[in-house]
TORZAZA-687971 format. One line per 8 residues: number of its first residue (from 1); their letters; for each residue x, y, z of C-alpha. Coordinates in steps of 0.1 Angstrom, whole numbers. Example, Ala and Ser with C-alpha at 12.3 -4.5 7.8 and 13.67 -1.06 7.14 Angstrom:
% residues 2
1> as> 123,-45,78  137,-11,71
***
This chain:
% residues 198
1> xxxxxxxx> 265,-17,64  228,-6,79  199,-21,63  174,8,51  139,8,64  118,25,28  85,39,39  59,44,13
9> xxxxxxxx> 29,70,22  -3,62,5  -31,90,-2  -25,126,15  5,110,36  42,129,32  73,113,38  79,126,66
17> xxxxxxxx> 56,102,85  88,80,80  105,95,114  75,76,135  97,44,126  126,56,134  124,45,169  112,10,160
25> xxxxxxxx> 142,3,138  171,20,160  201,1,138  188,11,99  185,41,82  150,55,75  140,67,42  107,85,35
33> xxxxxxxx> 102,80,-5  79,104,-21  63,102,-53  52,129,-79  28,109,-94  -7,94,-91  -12,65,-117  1,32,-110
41> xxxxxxxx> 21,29,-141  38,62,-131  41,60,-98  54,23,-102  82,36,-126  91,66,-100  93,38,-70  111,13,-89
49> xxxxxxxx> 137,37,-101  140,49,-64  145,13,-50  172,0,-76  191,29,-70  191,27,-31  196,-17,-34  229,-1,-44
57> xxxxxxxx> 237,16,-12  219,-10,7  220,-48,10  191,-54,30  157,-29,25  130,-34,46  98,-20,33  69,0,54
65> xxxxxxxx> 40,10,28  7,23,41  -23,19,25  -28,26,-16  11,30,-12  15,-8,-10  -4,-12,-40  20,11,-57
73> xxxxxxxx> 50,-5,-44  38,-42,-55  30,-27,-90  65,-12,-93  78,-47,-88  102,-43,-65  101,-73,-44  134,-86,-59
81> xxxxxxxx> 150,-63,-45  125,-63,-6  142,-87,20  110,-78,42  77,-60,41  56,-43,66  21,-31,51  -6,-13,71
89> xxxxxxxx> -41,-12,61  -29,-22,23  -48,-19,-8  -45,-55,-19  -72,-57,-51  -75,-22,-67  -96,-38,-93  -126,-51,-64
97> xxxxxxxx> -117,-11,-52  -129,3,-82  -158,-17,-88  -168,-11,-54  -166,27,-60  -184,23,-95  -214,7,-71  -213,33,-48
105> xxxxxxxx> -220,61,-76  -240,40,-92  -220,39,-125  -217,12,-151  -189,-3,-168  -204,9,-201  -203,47,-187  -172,44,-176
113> xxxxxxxx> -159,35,-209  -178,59,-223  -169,88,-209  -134,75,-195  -132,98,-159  -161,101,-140  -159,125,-109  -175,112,-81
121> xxxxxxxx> -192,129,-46  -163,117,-21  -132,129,-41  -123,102,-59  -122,101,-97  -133,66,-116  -109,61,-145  -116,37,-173
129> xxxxxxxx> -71,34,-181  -65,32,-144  -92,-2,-143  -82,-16,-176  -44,-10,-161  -53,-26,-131  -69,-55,-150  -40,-62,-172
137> xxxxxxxx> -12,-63,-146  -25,-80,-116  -2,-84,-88  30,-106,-82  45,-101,-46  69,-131,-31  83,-110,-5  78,-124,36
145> xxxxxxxx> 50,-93,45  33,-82,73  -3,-67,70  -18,-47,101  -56,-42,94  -82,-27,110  -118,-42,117  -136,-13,108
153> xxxxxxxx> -116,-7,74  -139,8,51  -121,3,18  -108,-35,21  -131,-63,35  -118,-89,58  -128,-114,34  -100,-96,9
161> xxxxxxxx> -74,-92,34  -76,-131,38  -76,-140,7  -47,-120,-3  -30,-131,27  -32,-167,21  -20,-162,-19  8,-146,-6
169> xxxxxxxx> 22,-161,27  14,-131,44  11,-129,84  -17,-107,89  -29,-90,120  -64,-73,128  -72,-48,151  -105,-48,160
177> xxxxxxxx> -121,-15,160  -92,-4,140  -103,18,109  -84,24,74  -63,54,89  -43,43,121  -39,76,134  -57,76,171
185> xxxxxxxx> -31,72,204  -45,34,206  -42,27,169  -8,39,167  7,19,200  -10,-11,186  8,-3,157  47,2,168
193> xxxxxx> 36,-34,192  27,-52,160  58,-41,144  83,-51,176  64,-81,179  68,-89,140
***
């Protein structure tokens, strides 16, 4: 039986960014899992539901998740059921995110709870559920992981990276000059040499 590869798209990705990983993982099956929703209690159900049905099918899943789609997949609590994880440029604390954002726009807790949603100037809407959510489940992940991250990441400090590296186990790797988005020629082959080499 193959072992699956499950890749995990985060914001604006599709799955059929999956089929760049084909290449890199030339004896497992590739699986691009999409999800409908947005919220991390949703989205965590949808992914969680996903992965215990394919542990059925599958002994060993290896997991690829980019960006907020790691978040989502260690909210779903899956890692049970993860014999390895791969996570590039990974949002590891969505609650330091949020507050981060509420700086930027200048907006306080108090208004937040006040008014719930605030829309903000670069597309991202503050939600008082989705912090409170965030607050009251904080993350569990025990599975051996991965993390590529870029230098010039503009939504996760070093100092963060680190730190969630060293609670979890977790090898991390830094590109320097890398950004959030690993899309450029260079970005992308220090990205398939990070994963031969892992």
């Amino acid at each position: 039986m193959k072992d699956l590869v499950v890749y995990i798209h985060g914001k604006d990705g599709c799955t059929a960014e999956c089929e760049h990983y084909r290449p890199l993982f030339p004896d497992c099956e590739i699986f691009g899992l999409d999800y409908q929703a947005f919220t991390p209690w949703e989205t965590g159900a949808e992914i969680l539901s996903a992965v215990e049905k394919l542990k059925t099918e599958y002994e060993n899943i290896i997991l690829i998740a980019n960006s907020i789609g790691a978040f989502f997949s260690m909210n779903a609590r899956i890692d049970s059921m993860i014999h390895k994880a791969f996570f590039i440029s990974p949002i590891v604390d969505m609650e330091k995110l949020i507050c981060d954002m509420m700086q930027w726009t200048n907006v306080t807790e108090a208004e937040l709870k006040s008014k719930g949603v605030i829309r903000t100037d670069f597309g991202e809407d503050l939600s008082w559920n989705y912090l409170c959510y965030v607050r009251d489940h904080p993350i569990r992940w025990s599975v051996p992981t991965n993390i590529l991250y870029g230098s010039r990441d503009s939504l996760t400090s070093l100092k963060t990276m680190r730190a969630f590296a060293e609670r979890h186990n977790a090898v991390l790797t830094v590109m320097e000059g890398g950004e959030h988005w690993f899309h450029t020629a260079e970005q992308m082959q220090f990205l398939d040499d990070w994963i031969r080499n892992c």
